[in-house]
VOBA-1610 file (N, C-alpha, C; in pm, whole numbers, padded with zeros to 5 digits, always signed):
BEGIN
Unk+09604+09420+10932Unk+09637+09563+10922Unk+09510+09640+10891Unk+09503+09736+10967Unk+09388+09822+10952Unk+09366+09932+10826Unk+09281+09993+10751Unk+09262+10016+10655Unk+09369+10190+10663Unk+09407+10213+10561Unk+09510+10329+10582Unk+09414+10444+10637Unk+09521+10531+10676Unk+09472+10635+10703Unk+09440+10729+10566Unk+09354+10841+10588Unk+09369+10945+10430Unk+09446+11027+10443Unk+09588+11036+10312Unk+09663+11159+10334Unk+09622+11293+10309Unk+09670+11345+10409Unk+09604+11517+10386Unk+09713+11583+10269Unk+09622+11664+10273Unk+09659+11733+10123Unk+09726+11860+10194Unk+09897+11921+10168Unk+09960+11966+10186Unk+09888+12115+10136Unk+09857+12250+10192Unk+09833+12366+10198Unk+09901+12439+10070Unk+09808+12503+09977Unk+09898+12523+09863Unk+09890+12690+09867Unk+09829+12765+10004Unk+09830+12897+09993Unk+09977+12979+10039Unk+09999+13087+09985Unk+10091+13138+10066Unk+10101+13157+10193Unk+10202+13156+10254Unk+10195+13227+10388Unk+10126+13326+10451Unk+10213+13425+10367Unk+10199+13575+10422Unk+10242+13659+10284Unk+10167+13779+10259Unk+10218+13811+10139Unk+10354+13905+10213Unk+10409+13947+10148Unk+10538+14045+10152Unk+10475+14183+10153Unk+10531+14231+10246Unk+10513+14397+10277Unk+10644+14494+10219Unk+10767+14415+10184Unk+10810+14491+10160Unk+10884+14480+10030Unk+10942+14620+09972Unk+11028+14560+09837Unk+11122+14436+09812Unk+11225+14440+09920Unk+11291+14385+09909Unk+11227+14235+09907Unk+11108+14170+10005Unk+11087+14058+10049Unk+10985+14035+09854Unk+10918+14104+09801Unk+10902+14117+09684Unk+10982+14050+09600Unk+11044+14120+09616Unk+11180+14116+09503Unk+11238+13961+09540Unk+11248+13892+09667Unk+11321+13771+09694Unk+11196+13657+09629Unk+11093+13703+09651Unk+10954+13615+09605Unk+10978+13616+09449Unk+10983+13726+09373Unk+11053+13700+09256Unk+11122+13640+09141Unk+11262+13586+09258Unk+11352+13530+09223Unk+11317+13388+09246Unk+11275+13334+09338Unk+11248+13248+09380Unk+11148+13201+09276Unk+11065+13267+09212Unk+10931+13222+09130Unk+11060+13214+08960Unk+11121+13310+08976Unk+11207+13291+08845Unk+11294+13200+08784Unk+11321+13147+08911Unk+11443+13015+08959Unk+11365+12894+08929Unk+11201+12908+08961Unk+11180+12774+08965Unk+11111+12776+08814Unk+11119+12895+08716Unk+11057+12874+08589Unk+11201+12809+08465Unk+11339+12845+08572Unk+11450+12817+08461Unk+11457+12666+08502Unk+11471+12608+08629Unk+11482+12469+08659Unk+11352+12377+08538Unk+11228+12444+08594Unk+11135+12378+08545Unk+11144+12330+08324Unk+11240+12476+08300Unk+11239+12458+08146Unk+11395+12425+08137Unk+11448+12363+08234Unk+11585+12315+08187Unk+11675+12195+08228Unk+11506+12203+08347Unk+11603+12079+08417Unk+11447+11937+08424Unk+11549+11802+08482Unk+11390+11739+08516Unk+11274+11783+08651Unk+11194+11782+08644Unk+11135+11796+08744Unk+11139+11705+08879Unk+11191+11605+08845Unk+11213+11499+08937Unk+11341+11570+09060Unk+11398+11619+08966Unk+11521+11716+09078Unk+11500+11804+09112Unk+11380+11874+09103Unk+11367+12049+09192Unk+11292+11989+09346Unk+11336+12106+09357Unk+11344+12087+09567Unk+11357+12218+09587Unk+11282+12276+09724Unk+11304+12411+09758Unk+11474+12420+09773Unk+11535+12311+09797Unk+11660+12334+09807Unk+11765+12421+09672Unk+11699+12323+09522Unk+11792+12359+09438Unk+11705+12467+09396Unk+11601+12542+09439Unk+11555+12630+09391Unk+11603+12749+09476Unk+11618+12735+09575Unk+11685+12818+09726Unk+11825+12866+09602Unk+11914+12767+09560Unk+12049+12754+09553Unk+12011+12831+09394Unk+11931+12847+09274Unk+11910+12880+09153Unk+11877+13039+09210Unk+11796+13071+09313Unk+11771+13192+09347Unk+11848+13263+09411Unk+11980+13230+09458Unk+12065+13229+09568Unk+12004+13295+09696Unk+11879+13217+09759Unk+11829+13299+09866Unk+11865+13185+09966Unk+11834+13198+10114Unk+11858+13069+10160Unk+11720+13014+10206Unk+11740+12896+10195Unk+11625+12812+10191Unk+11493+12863+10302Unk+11508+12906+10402Unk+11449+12961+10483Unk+11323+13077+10431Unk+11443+13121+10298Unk+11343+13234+10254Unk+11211+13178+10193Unk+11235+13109+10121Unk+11106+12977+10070Unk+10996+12978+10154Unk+11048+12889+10255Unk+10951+12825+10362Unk+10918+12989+10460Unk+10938+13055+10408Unk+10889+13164+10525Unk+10772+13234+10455Unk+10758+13199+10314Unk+10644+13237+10184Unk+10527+13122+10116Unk+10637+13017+10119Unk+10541+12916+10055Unk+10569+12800+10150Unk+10506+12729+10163Unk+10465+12572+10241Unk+10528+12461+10181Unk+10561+12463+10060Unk+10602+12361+10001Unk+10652+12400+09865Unk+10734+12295+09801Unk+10743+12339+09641Unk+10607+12342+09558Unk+10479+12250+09570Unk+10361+12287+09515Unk+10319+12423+09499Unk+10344+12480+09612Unk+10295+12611+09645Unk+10326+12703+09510Unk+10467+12748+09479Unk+10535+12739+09406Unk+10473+12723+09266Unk+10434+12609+09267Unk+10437+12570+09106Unk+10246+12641+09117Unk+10176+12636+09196Unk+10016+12686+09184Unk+10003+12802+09139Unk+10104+12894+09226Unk+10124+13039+09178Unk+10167+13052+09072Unk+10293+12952+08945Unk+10321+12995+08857Unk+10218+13015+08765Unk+10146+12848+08845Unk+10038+12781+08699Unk+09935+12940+08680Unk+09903+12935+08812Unk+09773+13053+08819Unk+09822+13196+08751Unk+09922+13263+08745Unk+10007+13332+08676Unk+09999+13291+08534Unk+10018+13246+08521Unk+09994+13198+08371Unk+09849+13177+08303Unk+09766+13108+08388Unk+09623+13054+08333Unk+09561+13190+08350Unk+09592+13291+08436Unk+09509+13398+08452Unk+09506+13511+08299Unk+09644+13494+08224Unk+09744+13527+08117Unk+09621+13507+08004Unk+09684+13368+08019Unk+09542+13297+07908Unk+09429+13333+07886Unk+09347+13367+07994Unk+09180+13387+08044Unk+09175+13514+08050Unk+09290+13598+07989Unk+09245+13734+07967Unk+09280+13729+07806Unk+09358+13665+07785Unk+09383+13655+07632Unk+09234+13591+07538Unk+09192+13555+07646Unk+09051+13475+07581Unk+08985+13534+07588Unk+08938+13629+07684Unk+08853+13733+07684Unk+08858+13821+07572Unk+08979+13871+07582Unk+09021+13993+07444Unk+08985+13896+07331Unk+09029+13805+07303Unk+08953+13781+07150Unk+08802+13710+07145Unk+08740+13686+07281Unk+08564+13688+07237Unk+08501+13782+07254Unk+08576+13894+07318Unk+08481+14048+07283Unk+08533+14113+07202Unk+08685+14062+07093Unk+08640+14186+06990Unk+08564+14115+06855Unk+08544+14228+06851Unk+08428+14247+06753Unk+08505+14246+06633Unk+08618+14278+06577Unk+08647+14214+06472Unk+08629+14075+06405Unk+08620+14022+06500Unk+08573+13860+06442Unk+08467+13818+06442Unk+08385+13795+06295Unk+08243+13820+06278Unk+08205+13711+06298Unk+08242+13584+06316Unk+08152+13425+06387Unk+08226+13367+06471Unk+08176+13251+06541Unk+08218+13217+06631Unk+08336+13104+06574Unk+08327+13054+06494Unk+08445+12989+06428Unk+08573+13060+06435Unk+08545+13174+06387Unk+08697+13261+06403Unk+08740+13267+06546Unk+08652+13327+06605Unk+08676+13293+06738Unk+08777+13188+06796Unk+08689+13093+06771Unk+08713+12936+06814Unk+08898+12924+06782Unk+08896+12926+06636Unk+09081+12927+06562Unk+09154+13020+06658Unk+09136+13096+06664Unk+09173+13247+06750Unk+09227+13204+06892Unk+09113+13142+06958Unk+09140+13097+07091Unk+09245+12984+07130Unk+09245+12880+07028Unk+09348+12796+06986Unk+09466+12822+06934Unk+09454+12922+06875Unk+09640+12972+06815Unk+09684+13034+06939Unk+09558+13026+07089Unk+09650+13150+07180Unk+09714+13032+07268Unk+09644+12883+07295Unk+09665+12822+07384Unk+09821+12755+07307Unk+09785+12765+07161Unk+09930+12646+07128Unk+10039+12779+07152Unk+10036+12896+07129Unk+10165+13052+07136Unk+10137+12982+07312Unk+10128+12971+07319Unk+10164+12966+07479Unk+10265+12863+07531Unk+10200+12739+07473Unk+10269+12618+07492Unk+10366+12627+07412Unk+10386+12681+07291Unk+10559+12668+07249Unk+10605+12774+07234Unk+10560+12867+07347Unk+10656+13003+07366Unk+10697+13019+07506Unk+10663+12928+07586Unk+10709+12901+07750Unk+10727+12805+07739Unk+10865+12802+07771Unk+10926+12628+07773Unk+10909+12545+07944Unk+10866+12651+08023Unk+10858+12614+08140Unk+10674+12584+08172Unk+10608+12588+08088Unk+10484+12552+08047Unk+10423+12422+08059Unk+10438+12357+07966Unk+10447+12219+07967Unk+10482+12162+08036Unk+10624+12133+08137Unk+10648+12100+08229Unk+10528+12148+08354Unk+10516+12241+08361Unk+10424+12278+08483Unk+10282+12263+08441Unk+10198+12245+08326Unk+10081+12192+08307Unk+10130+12037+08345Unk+10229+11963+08310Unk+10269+11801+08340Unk+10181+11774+08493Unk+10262+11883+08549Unk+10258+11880+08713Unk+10163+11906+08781Unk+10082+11977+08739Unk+09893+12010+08738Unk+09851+11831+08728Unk+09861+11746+08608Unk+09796+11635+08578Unk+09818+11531+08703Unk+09946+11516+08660Unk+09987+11381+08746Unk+10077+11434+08898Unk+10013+11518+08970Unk+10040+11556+09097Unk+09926+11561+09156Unk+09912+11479+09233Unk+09759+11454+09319Unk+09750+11595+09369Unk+09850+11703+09442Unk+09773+11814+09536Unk+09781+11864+09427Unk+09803+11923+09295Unk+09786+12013+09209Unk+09676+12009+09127Unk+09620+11845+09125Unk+09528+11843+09043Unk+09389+11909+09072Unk+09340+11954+09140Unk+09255+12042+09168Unk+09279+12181+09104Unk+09366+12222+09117Unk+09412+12326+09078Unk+09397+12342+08945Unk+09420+12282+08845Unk+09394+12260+08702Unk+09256+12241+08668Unk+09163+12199+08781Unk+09033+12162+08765Unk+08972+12318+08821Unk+09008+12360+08874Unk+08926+12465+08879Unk+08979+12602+08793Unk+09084+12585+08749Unk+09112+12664+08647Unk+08993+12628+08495Unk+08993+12493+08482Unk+08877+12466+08366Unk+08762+12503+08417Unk+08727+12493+08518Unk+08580+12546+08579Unk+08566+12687+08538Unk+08660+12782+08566Unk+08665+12912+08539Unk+08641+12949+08423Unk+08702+12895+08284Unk+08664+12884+08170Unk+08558+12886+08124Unk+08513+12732+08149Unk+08337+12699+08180Unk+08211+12837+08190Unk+08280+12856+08322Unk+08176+12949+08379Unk+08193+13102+08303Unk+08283+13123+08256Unk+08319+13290+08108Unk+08187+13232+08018Unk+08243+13117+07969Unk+08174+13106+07854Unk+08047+13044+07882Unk+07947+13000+07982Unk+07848+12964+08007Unk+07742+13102+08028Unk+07815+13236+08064Unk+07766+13367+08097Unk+07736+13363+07982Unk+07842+13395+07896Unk+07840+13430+07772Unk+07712+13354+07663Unk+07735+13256+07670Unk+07634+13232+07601Unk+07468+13202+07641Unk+07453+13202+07785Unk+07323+13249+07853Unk+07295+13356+07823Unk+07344+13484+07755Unk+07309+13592+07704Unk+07300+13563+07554Unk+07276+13485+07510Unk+07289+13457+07331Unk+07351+13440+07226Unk+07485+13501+07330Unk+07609+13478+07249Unk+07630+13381+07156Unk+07715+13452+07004Unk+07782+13346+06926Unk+07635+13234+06903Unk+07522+13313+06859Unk+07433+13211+06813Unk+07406+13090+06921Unk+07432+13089+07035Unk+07400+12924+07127Unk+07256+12903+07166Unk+07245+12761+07107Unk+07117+12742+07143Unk+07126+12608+07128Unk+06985+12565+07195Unk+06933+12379+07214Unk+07064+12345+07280Unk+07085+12359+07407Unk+07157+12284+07522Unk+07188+12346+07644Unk+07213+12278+07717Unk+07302+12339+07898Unk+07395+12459+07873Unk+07364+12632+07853Unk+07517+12640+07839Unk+07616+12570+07953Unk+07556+12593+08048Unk+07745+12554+08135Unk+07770+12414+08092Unk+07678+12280+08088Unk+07732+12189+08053Unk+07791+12171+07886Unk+07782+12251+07826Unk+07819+12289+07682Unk+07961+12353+07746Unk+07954+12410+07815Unk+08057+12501+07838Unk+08180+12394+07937Unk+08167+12325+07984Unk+08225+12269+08060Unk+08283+12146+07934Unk+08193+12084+07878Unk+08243+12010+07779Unk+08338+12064+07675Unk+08313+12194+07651Unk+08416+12241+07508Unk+08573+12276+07585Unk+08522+12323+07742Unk+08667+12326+07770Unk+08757+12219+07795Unk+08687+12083+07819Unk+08790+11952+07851Unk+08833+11925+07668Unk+08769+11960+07626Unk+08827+11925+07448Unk+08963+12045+07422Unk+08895+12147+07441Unk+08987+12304+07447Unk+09126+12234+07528Unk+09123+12222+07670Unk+09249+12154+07711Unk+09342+11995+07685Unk+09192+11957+07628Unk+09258+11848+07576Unk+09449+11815+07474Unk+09446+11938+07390Unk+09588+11942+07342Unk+09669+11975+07402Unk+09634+12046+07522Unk+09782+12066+07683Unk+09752+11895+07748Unk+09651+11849+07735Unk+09693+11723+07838Unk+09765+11635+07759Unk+09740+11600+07631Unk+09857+11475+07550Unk+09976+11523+07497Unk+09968+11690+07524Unk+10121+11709+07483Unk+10197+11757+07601Unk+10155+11758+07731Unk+10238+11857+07815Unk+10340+11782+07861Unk+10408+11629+07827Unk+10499+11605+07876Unk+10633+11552+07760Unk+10564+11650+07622Unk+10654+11624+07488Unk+10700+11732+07461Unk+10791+11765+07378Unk+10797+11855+07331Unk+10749+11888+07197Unk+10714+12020+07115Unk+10672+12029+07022Unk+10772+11968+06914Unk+10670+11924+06814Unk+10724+11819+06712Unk+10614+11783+06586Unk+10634+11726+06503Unk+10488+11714+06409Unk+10394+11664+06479Unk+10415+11580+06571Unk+10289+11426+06613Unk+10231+11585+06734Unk+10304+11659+06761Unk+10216+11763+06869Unk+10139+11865+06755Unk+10199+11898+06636Unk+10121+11961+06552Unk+09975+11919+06518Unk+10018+11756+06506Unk+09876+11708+06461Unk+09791+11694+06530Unk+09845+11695+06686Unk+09768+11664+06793Unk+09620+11821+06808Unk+09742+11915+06772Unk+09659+12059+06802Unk+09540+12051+06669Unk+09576+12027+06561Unk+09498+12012+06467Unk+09390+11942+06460Unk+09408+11790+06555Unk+09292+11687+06565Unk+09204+11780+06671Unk+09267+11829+06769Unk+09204+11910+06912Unk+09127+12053+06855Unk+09142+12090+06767Unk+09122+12207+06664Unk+08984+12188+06608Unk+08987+12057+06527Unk+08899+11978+06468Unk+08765+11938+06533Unk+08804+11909+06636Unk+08725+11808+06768Unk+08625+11916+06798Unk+08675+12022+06840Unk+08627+12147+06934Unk+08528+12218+06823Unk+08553+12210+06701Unk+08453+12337+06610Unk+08354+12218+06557Unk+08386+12092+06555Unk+08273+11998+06529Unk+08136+11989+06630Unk+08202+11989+06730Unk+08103+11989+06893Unk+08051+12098+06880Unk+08118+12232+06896Unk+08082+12359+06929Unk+07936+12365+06801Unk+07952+12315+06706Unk+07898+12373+06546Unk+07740+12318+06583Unk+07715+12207+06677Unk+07583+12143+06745Unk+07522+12295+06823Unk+07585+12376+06857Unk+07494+12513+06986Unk+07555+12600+06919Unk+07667+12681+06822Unk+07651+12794+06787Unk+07645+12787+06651Unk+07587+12957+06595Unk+07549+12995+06477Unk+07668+13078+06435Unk+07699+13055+06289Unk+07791+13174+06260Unk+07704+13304+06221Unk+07760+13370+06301Unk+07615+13480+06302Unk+07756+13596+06403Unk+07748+13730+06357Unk+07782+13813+06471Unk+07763+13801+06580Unk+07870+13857+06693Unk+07811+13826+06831Unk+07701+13970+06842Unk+07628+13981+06940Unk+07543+14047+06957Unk+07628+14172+07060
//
């Protein structure tokens, strides 16, 4: 037998965007349907079908927007991570918080309010990890991170000094996501408390090697 072929990786862009309200409004439901399945049901059972049938649209309407159920879940994730990455922004430019430590706590109380205030969260970070076409998707969402905070501190920011920012920057974010990857397929509980706390820990130990507590500039 000859060596396999490589599977192609299923298209995770939309179709076509919607021109009109109504087709809006069905894109909607459809994105809403698959956030109640995702926080109520297993993931092993969603299908454009039972998501067609949760949205009451008919299945057609799906596939005439998105390519697949991935599709689907990219747009939620990206919807969400975009959420985050402005929430992160707002607390490293204000200026109320006079070091980068505060910061640091700050940025972490936004990622855990996230994870146990969307129950459809966790499930869909799950699906980022261990879904071969999604996993890219999660990877360049950390890239994005990376690259905020690699600007940022190529300008002096938060005291950084003696290292790569981006490879500084790329490293604090696999620690930073590190408490969505060992908890995204639990639910919150003490052993996830401690998890955020060890991930808490991890991140201001590393970080404390390149920044100064010092005002940002």
């Amino acid at each position: 037998m000859g060596p396999r072929a490589p599977q192609e990786t299923p298209t995770l862009e939309r179709r076509t965007a919607p021109m009109q309200q109504r087709a809006r409004d069905r894109i909607d439901r459809v994105l809403a349907a698959t956030e109640f399945l995702l926080a109520n049901t297993s993931v092993d059972t969603i299908t454009t079908s039972t998501i067609a049938a949760e949205a009451n649209v008919p299945v057609s309407s799906i596939y005439r927007y998105f390519p697949n159920v991935f599709a689907i879940y990219k747009e939620l994730f990206e919807t969400r991570v975009a959420q985050l990455h402005t929430r992160i922004a707002e607390i490293l430019e204000n200026p109320r918080f006079t070091s980068w430590r505060e910061r640091h706590l700050e940025v972490m109380l936004a990622l855990r309010k996230t994870l146990n205030e969307d129950p459809a969260y966790r499930p869909l970070f799950h699906l980022m990890l261990t879904t071969r076409e999604l996993r890219i998707v999660k990877e360049q969402a950390n890239a994005q991170i990376a690259a905020y905070l690699a600007a940022r501190w190529e300008r002096g920011l938060d005291g950084f000094h003696g290292g790569a920012p981006l490879a500084v920057a790329r490293m604090a974010t696999e620690i930073f996501t590190s408490f969505e990857t060992l908890t995204s397929g639990e639910a919150q509980s003490d052993w996830t408390d401690r998890l955020f706390t060890e991930a808490t820990v991890a991140l201001e130990r590393y970080l404390s090697a390149y920044l100064e507590d010092r005002a940002a500039a």
